[in-house]
C-alpha positions in Angstrom: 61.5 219.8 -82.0 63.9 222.0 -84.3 64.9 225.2 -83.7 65.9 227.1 -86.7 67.4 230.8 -85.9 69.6 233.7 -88.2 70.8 237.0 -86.1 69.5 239.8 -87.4 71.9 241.7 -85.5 69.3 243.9 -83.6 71.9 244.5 -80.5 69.2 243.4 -78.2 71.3 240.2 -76.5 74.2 242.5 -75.6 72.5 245.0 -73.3 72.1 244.8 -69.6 74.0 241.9 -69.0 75.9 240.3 -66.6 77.8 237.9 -69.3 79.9 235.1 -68.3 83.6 235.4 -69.3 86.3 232.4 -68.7 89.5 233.5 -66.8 91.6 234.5 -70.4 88.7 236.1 -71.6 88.5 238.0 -68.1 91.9 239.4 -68.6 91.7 240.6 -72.4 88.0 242.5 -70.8 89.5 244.1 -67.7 92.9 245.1 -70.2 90.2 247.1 -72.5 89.1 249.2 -69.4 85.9 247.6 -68.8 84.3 246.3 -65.3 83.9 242.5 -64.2 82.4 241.3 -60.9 82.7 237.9 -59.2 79.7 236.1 -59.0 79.5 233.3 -55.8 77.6 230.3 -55.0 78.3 227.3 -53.1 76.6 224.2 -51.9 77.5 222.0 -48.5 79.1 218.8 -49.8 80.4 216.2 -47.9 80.7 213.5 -50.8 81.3 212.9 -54.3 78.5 213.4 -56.4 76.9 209.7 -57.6 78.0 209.0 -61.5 74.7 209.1 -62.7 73.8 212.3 -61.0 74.6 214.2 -63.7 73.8 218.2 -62.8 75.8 217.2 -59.5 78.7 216.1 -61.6 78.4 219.5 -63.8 78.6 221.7 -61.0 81.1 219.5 -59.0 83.2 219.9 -62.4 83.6 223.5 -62.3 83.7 224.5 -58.4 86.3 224.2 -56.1 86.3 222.6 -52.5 86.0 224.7 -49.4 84.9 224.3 -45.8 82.6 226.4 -43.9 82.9 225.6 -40.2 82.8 221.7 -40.2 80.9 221.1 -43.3 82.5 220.3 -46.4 81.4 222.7 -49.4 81.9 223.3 -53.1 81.8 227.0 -54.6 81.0 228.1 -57.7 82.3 231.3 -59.2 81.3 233.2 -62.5 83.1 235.6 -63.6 81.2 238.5 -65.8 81.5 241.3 -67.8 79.1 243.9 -66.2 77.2 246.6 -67.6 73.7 248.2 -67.8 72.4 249.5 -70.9 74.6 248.9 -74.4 77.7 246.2 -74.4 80.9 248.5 -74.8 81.8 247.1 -78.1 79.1 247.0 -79.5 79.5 249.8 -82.4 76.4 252.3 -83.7 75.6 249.8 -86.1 74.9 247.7 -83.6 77.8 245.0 -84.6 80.3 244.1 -82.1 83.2 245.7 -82.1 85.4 243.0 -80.6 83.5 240.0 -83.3 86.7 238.3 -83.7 87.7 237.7 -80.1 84.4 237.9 -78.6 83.4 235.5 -75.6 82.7 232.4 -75.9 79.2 232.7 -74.5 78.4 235.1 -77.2 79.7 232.8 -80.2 76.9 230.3 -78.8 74.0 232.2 -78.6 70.9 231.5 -78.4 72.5 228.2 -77.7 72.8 227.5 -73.8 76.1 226.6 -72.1 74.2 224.7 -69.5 73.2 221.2 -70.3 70.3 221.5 -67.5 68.7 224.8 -69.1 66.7 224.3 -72.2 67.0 226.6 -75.2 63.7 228.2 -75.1 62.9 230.8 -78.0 60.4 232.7 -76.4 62.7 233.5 -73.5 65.3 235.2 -75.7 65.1 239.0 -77.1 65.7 238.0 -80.2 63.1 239.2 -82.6 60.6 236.6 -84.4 62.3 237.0 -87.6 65.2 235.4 -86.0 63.6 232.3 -85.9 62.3 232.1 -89.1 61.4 228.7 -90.5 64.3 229.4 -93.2 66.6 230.1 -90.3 69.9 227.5 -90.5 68.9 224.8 -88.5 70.8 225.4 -85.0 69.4 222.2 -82.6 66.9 219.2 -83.1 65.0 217.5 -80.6 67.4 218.8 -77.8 70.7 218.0 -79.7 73.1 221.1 -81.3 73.1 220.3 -85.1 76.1 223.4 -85.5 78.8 222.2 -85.4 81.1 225.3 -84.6 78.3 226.0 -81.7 79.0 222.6 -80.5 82.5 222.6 -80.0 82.1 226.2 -78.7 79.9 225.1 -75.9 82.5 222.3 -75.1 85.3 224.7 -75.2 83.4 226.6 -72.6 82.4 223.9 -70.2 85.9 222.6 -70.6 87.1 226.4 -69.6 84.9 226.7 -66.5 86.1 223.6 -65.2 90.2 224.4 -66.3 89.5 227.5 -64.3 88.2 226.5 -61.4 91.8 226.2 -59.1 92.2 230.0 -60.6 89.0 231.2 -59.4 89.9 229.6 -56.1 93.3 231.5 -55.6 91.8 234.5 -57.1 89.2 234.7 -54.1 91.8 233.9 -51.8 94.0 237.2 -53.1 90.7 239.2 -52.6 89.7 238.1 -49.3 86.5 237.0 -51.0 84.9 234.3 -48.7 80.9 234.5 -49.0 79.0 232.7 -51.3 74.5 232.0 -51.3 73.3 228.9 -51.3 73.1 227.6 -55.0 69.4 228.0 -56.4 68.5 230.3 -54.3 70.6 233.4 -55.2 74.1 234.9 -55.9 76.9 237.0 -53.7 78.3 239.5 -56.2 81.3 241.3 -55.6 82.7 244.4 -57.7 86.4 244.7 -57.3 88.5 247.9 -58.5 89.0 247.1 -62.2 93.2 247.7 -62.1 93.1 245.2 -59.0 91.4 242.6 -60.6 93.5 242.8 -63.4 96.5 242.5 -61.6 95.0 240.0 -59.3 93.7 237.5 -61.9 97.0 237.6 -63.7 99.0 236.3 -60.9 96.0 233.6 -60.2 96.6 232.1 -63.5 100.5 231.7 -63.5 100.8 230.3 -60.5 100.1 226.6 -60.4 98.7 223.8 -58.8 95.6 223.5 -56.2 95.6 225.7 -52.9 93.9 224.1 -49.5 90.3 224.6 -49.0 89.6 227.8 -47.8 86.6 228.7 -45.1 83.2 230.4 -46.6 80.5 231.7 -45.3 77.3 230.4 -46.5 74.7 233.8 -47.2 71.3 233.9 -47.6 68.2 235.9 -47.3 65.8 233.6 -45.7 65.9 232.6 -42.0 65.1 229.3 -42.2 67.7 228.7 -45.0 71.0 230.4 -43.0 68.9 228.4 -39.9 69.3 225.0 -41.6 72.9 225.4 -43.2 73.9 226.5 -39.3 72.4 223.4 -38.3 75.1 221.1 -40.6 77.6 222.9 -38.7 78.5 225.1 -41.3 78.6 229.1 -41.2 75.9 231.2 -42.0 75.2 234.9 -42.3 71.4 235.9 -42.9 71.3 239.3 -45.3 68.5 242.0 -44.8 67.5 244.9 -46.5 70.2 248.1 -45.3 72.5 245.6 -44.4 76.5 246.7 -45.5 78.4 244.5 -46.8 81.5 243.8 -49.2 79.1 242.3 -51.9 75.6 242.6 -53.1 73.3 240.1 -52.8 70.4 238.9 -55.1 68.4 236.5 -54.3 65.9 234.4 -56.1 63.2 233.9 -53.4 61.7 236.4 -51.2 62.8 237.1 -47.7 61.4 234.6 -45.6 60.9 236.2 -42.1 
């Protein structure tokens, strides 16, 4: 199947979004005043993922190990440039105000970072004339026929993994230990802007790996913190009213 697509630079993929940023992308967004939150999953993991369990090896390749009472675990951590309602570059024209040193994630779109999520047209805002069969042919039969997309998605998988011992430290400096279960929801965090800043900068000059650290395993269905207890690691179910030092979202419904 191709998949022909031209921006008609409508402004609609750069509103409400949380948007993925690596770490020096992170610093230039923070420096220009705007907010960034730190976005946590994790998953118990007591082994090296099999060589031919490919998603495994994806998310093994940019997490970093971690313990949670005496179960092994690997966390994941996005994080994103925040904002509901218009990007903050992005001018009254709707162009971006930032186009030469925008994120990586933007460069690709509609492409998908993910090699597990499948670019699906109709699932964009983009408006049908983007996809016009004129369009520049951007992917066929699953495969990214851009080039410049293409080595931008690699520079980005190749980032999140590079990061990974930053993101690590970084939660360590912010006393950020709670992460959901992976697929079934994300702990979200919103640090003071000028703290982050100063936080992440440290994270990434200092070198080297830090020990595993111990997280707490959150979800919103009972039988999920009930089973992760039961591996011996540390749970923490989240109801509605609860206060905590993060928000959570989760992807299923409370289970009672």
């Amino acid at each position: 199947m191709d998949v022909r697509f031209a921006c008609t630079q409508c402004g609609l993929c750069c509103q409400n979004l949380k948007l993925p940023l690596t770490v020096a992308e992170t610093i230039d967004w923070l420096a220009d005043g705007n907010a960034v939150q730190i976005i946590c999953d994790a998953l118990p993991s007591s082994n090296e993922p099999a060589a031919d369990d490919h998603k495994a090896v994806y998310r093994r390749r940019r997490s970093f190990a971690a313990v949670s009472g005496a179960m092994p675990a690997q966390v994941a951590v996005i994080l994103a440039a925040s904002f509901v309602g218009k990007c903050p570059n992005l001018m009254a024209d709707s162009r971006c105000g930032i186009y030469a040193r925008r994120p990586l994630v933007c460069r690709v779109y509609p492409a998908e970072i993910n090699p597990f999520i499948t670019l699906e047209p109709r699932l964009k805002v983009c408006p049908p004339e983007a996809w016009a069969a004129e369009a520049p042919l951007l992917q066929r039969d699953g495969v990214l026929t851009d080039e410049a997309v293409r080595r931008d998605v690699e520079r980005s998988r190749d980032a999140a993994a590079r990061d990974a011992h930053v993101k690590a430290r970084l939660c360590a400096a912010l006393g950020i230990d709670s992460a959901a279960v992976a697929d079934e929801g994300f702990v979200v965090y919103s640090p003071d802007r000028v703290l982050l800043l100063n936080q992440i900068g440290r994270a990434a000059a200092a070198g080297g790996e830090i020990p595993p650290r111990s997280w707490t395993f959150v979800s919103n269905r009972a039988e999920t913190a009930a089973s992760i207890a039961a591996t011996g690691a540390v749970s923490s179910l989240v109801r509605d009213g609860d206060t905590r030092p993060y928000q959570y979202l989760g992807f299923k419904a409370t289970a009672a």
